[in-house]
C-alpha positions in Angstrom: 10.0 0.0 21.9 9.3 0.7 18.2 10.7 4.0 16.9 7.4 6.3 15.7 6.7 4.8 12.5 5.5 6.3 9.3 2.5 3.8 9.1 1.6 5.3 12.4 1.6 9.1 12.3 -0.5 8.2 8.9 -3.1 6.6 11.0 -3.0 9.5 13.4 -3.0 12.6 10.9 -5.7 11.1 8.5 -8.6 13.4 7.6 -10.2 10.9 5.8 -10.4 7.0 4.8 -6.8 5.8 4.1 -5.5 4.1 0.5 -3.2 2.1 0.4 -2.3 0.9 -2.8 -0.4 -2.2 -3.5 2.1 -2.9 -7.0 4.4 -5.6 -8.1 8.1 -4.7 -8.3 9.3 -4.4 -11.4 6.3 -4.4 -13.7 5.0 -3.4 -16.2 8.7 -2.8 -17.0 11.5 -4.1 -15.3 12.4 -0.4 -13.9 9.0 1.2 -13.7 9.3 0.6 -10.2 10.4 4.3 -9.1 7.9 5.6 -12.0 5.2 3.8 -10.5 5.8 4.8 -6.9 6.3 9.1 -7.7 2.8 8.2 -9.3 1.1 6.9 -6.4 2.5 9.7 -4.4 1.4 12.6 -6.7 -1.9 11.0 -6.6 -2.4 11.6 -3.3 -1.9 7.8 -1.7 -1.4 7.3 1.9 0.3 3.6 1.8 2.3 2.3 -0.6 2.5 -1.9 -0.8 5.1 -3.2 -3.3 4.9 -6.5 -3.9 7.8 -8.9 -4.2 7.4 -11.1 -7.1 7.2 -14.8 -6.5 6.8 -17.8 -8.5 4.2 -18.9 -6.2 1.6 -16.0 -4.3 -0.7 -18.3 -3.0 -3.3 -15.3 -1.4 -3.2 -13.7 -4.9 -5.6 -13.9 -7.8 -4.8 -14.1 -11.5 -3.9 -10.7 -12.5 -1.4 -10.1 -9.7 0.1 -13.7 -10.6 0.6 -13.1 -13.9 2.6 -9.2 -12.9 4.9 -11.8 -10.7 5.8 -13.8 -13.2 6.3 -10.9 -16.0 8.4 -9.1 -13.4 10.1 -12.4 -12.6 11.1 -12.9 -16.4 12.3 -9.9 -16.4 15.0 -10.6 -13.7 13.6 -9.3 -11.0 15.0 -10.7 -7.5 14.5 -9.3 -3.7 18.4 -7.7 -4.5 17.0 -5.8 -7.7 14.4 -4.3 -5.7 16.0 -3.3 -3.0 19.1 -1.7 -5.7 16.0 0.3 -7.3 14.7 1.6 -3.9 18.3 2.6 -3.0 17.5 6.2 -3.1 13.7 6.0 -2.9 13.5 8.8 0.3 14.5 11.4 -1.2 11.1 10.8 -3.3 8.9 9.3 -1.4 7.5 10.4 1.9 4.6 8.4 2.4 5.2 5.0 4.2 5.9 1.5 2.2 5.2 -1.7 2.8 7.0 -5.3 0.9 4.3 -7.7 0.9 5.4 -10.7 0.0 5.8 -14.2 0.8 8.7 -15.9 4.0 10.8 -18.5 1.2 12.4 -15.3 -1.0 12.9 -13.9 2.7 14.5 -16.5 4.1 16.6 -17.1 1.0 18.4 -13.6 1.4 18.8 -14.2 5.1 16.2 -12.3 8.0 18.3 -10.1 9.3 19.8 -8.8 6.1 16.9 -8.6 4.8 15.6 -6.4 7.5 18.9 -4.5 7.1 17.9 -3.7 3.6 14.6 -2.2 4.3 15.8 -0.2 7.2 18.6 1.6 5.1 16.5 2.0 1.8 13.8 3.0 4.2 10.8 0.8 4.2 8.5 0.8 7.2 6.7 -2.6 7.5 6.3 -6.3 5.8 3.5 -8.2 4.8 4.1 -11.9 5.1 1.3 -13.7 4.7 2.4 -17.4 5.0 4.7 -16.4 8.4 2.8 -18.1 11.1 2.3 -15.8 14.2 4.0 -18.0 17.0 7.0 -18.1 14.6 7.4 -15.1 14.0 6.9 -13.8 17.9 9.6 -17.2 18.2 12.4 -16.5 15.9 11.9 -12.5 14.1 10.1 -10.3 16.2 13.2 -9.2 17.5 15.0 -8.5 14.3 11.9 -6.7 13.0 11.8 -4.8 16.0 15.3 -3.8 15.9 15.0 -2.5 12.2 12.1 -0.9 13.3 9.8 -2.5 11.0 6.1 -3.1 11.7 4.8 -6.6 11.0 1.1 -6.7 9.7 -1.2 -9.2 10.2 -3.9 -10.9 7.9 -7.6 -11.9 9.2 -10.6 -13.2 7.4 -14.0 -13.9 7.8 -13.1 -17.2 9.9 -10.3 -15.8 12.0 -11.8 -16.7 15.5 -12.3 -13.8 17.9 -9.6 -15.4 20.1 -6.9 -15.8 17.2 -7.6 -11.6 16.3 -7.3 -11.2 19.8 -4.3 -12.3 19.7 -3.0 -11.2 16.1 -4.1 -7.5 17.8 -1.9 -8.3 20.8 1.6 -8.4 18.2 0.5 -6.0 15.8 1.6 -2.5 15.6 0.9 -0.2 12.6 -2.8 -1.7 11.4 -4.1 -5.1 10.5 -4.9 -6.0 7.1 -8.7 -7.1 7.4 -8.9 -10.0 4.4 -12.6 -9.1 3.2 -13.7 -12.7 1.8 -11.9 -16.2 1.7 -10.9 -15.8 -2.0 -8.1 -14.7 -3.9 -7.3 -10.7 -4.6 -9.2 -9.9 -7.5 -11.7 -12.7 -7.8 -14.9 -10.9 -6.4 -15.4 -7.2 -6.6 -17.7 -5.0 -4.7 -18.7 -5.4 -1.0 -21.5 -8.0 0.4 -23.7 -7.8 3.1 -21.9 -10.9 4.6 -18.6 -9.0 4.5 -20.6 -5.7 5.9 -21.4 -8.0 9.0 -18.0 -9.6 9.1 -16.4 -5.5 9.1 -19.2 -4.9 12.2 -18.2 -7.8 13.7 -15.0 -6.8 13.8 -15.2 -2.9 14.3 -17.3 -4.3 17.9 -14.2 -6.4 19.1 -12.3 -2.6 20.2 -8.8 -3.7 18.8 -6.3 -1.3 19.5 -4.6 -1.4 15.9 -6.6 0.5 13.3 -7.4 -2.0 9.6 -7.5 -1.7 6.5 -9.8 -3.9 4.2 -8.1 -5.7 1.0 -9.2 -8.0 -1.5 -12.4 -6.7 -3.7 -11.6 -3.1 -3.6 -11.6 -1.3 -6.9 -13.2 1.9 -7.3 -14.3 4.7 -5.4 -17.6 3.6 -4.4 -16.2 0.0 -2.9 -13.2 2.0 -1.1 -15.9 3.9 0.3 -18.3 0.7 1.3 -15.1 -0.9 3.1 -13.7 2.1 4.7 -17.3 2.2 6.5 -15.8 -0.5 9.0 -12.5 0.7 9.2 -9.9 2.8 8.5 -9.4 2.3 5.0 -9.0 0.1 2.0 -6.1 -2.0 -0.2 -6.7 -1.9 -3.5 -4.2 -4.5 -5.4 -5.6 -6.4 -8.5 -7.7 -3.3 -10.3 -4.4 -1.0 -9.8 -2.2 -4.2 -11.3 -4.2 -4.1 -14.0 -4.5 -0.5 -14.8 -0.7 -0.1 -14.8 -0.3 -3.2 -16.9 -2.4 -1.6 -19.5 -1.5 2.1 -19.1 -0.3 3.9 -22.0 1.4 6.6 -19.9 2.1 5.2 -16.3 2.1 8.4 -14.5 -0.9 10.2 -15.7 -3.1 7.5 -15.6 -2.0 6.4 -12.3 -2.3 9.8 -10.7 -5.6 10.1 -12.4 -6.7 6.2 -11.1 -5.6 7.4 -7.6 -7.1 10.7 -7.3 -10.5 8.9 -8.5 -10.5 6.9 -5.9 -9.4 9.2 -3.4 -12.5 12.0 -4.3 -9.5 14.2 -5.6 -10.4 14.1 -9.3 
């Protein structure tokens, strides 16, 4: 059994929709990582996703590409990241996620890898590319025993049968993929996506989601939060911090906007 996870008691103290806000390792600068994180925090996020920088994110749109490869020519490597999160709890309280794709993973080795995030203190991965039987197969065990949470991605064309199952291994929530594009190609939320979210909200899973992918303001956090827990914003942050003249007052700012805190 899974030690009681900071993911978790989020879900279960939440007064309100819950944001969780994703960044690239290592970008704008090369060790803005911390910055960016005390930001978020002091904003008022709930969720924290850092991306590992890859040469190829296949889920993710242009502007989070293009923060993976300026983080990437600016040396940044699994190792770096986890040398700049080395003291990161005794700043940061809320719960983080590495999203990221298996090859970088499975270049440093699973079960170090899990190693790492348990001492540094990260509470769940986001694999997108890690097939579900392979993972219950080969890592579940390792995760488990790190205590890290695994989250899951569906879309619009998971089948019933394949959440069903996706809902069975989860723990923590499920990342609820609005549309079939990339992060940060569409904005706003549809009515086809409103039906997909009611679709889903009448399946009863017993993990709570958050919705990702076409989130950037406060009034589409709000639209996708409708069917479910929360919302992931990713691309519109990217781009706010790649631009930001001063990193933590505009992020606080950004977050707090879309919180209702401003």
């Amino acid at each position: 059994m899974t030690k009681m996870n900071r993911i978790t008691e989020v879900f279960q103290s939440a007064q309100g929709p819950i944001l969780n806000v994703y960044t690239t390792a290592g970008y704008p600068g090369f060790g803005d990582t911390m910055e960016v994180l005390e930001a978020l925090q002091e904003g008022g996020v709930d969720i924290i996703e850092i991306g590992m920088p890859y040469s190829d994110p296949v889920a993710d749109g242009e502007t989070i590409q293009q923060s993976n490869q300026s983080a990437l020519d600016q040396g940044m490597t699994v190792a770096k990241l986890f040398d700049q999160l080395a003291d990161m709890r005794s700043k940061i309280q809320v719960p983080v996620l590495l999203m990221g794709y298996i090859n970088p993973v499975l270049q440093f080795g699973v079960e170090r890898f899990c190693q790492k995030c348990n001492e540094v203190g990260v509470d769940g991965l986001i694999l997108p590319d890690l097939p579900m039987a392979e993972y219950e197969r080969e890592y579940k065990a390792i995760f488990e025993r790190y205590g890290l949470f695994n989250i899951f991605l569906i879309t619009p064309q998971t089948s019933d049968e394949r959440i069903r199952q996706i809902d069975s291994v989860s723990e923590g929530f499920i990342y609820m993929v609005s549309s079939a594009s990339t992060t940060g190609a569409k904005t706003g939320i549809s009515s086809d996506q409103e039906a997909y979210f009611e679709r889903i909200e009448g399946m009863d899973l017993k993990n709570p989601r958050l919705v990702g992918f076409g989130i950037s303001d406060r009034a589409s956090f709000l639209k996708a939060s409708k069917g479910a827990s929360g919302a992931i914003i990713g691309s519109a942050f990217v781009k706010l911090v790649g631009q930001a003249k001063d990193i933590r007052s505009e992020v606080v700012a950004f977050v707090k906007g879309i919180k209702g805190l401003a």
